[in-house]
N, C-alpha and C positions, 0 to 999 in steps of 0.2 A: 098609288104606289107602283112602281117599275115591276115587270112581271120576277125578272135576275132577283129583285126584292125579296119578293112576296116570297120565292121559292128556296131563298136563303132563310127568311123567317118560319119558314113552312116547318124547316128542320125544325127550330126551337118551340113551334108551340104545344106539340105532345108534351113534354118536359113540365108544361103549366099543369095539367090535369092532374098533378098529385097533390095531396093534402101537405101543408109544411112550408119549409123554405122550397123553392125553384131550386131540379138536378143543374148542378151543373153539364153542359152541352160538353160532347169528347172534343177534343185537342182538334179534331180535325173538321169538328163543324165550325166551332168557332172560328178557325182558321180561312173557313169559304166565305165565310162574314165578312172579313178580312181581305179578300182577293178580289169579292164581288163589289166590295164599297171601294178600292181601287180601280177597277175596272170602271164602273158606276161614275166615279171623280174624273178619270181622265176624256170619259165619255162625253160629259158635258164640258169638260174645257173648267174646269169648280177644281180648287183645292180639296182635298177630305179631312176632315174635322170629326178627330176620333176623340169621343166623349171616354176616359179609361174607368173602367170599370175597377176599382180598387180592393189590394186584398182585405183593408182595415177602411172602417169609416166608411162602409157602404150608404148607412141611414142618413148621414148628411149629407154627402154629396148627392146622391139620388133626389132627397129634395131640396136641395138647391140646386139643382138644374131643372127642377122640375118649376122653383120659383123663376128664373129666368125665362125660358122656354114659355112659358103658360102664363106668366105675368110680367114679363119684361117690358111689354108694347111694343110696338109696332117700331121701333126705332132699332129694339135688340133685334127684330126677327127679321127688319131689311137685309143688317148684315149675315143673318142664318141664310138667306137666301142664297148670297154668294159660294157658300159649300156646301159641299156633300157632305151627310151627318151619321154616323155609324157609333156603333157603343162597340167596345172592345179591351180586352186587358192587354198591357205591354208586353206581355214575351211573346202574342198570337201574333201583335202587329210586328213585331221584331222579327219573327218569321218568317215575315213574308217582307219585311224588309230591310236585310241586315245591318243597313250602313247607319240604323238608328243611335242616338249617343250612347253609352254603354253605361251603366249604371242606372239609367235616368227612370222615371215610371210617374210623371208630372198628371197633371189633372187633366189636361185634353194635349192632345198633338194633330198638332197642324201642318199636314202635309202636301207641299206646291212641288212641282215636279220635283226632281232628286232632293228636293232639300226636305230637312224634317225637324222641326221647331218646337220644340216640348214649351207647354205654355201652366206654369205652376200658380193655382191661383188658389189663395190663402180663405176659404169656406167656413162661415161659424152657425155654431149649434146652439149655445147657452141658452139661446133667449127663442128660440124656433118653436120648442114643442115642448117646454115645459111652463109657461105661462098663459093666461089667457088674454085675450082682446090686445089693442096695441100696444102692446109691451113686446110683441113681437116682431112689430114692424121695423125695428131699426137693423136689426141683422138679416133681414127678408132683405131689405134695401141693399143693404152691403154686399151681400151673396148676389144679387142682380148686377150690380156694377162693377164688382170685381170679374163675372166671366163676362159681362157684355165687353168691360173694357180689356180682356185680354185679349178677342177675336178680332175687337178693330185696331188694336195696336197691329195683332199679327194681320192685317189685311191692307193695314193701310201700305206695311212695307211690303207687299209685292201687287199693289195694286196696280203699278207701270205693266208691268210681267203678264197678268192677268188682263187687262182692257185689251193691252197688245194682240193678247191668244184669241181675245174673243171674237166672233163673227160681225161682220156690220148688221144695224136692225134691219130688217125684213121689210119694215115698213113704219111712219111714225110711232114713236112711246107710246102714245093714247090709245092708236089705232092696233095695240100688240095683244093678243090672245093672252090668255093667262100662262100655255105654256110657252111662251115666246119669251113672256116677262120672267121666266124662270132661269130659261137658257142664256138670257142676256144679259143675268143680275150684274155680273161687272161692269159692263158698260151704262148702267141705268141709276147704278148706287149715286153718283152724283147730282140729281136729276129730281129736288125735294118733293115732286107732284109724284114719285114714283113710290114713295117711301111705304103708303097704303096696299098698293098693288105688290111691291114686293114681299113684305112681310104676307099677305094674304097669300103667295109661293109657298114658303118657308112652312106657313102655320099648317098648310096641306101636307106636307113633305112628312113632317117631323112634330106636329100637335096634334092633328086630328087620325095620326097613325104612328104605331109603335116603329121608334128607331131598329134600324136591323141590328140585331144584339141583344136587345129588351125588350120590355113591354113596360104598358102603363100600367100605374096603378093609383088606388088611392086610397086614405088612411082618415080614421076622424077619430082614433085615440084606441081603438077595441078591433086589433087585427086590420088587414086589408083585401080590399077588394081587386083581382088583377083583370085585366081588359081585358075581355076575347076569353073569359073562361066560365063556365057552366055557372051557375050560382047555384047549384048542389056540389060542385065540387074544391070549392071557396073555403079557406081557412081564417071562419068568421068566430069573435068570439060579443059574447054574451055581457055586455057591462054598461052603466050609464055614468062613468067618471072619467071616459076618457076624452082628449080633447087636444085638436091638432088647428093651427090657424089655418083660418081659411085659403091663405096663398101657399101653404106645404101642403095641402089634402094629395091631390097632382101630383105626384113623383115617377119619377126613373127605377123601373124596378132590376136591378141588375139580378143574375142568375148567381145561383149558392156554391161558389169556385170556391174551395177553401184550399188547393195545392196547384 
């Protein structure tokens, strides 16, 4: 993780150590979240790809990004590589950048230089964590495909914009350091021998470390466990009937904004 990272997440993880739902973080952390994952995007030459944190419908979208993300393969998380990935609600990002569309509060936005492209993508529950064994797979699938394929819609239309921006490689594909093949994701996305290596980017970036904005967690029917917190200080409950498929355990834990 980027140090700018760590020390925007530094703010939110005090916030974990309480019993309950996650404080929501003031108006004005959230909002550094927000400027450092710009800063962060224009830095690497990467669009930013804000995952929105929603006032209703937390429990779903949390896992199904977390079914994406953690279970997409290696084909969704080539194109994760290509952006920079932040978790944030619409009026922090509208904050910090006014000329967003006005009304709008879509499921992620994706942000390439001055433009900014709200990408609404339609997530289902029914069948996710109320049934057991594969009865749950067909809405797992759906929730994978609907956000893998909103990110490559939105990337394929400013993929000219983006190669253009990017730097020439350093030195052969093969012959690229892992953070080389990070920095270079736009020029490398077409490039099928790359497709392992890039996602192997991405999965450091944004799976084996909590998105800045959030944290990980995960659920198997009886409370959840969240990353990076005490296990004395865990709002663990006590039961043997609960039961969550194994590709939603994995979730996006967003923080308890209720205003």
């Amino acid at each position: 993780m980027k140090r700018r990272e760590f020390l925007v997440l530094s703010l939110f993880a005090p916030l974990a150590s309480r019993a309950g739902l996650l404080d929501c973080p003031k108006p004005e952390q959230r909002r550094q979240v927000v400027r450092a994952g710009l800063a962060a995007a224009k830095a690497a030459g990467k669009p930013l790809l804000v995952l929105v944190a929603p006032r209703d419908g937390a429990w779903i979208r949390g896992h199904a990004l977390g079914q994406w993300l953690n279970h997409g393969g290696d084909s969704a998380l080539a194109d994760v590589a290509q952006v920079h990935v932040i978790v944030a609600r619409t009026e922090d990002v509208r904050a910090e950048r006014p000329s967003l569309p006005a009304g709008t509060d879509p499921t992620l936005w994706f942000l390439w230089g001055e433009d900014s492209t709200p990408l609404q993508v339609t997530l289902q529950h029914a069948d996710s964590d109320r049934r057991r064994g594969t009865d749950a797979d067909p809405s797992i699938d759906r929730n994978i495909k609907a956000l893998r394929d909103a990110l490559r819609i939105a990337l394929g239309a400013t993929r000219e914009g983006r190669v253009a921006a990017c730097r020439p490689l350093p030195a052969p594909a093969a012959r690229l350091t892992p953070q080389e093949v990070d920095a270079h994701a736009a020029r490398l996305a077409d490039q099928p021998d790359m497709v392992a290596r890039l996602a192997a980017a991405a999965r450091q970036r944004v799976v084996s470390a909590p998105i800045p904005g959030s944290y990980w967690a995960t659920g198997h029917g009886c409370g959840e466990v969240v990353e990076g917190v005490p296990h004395e200080e865990q709002q663990l409950v006590k039961c043997g009937m609960g039961f969550v498929p194994e590709r939603s355990r994995r979730f996006v834990r967003f923080f308890a904004c209720e205003v």
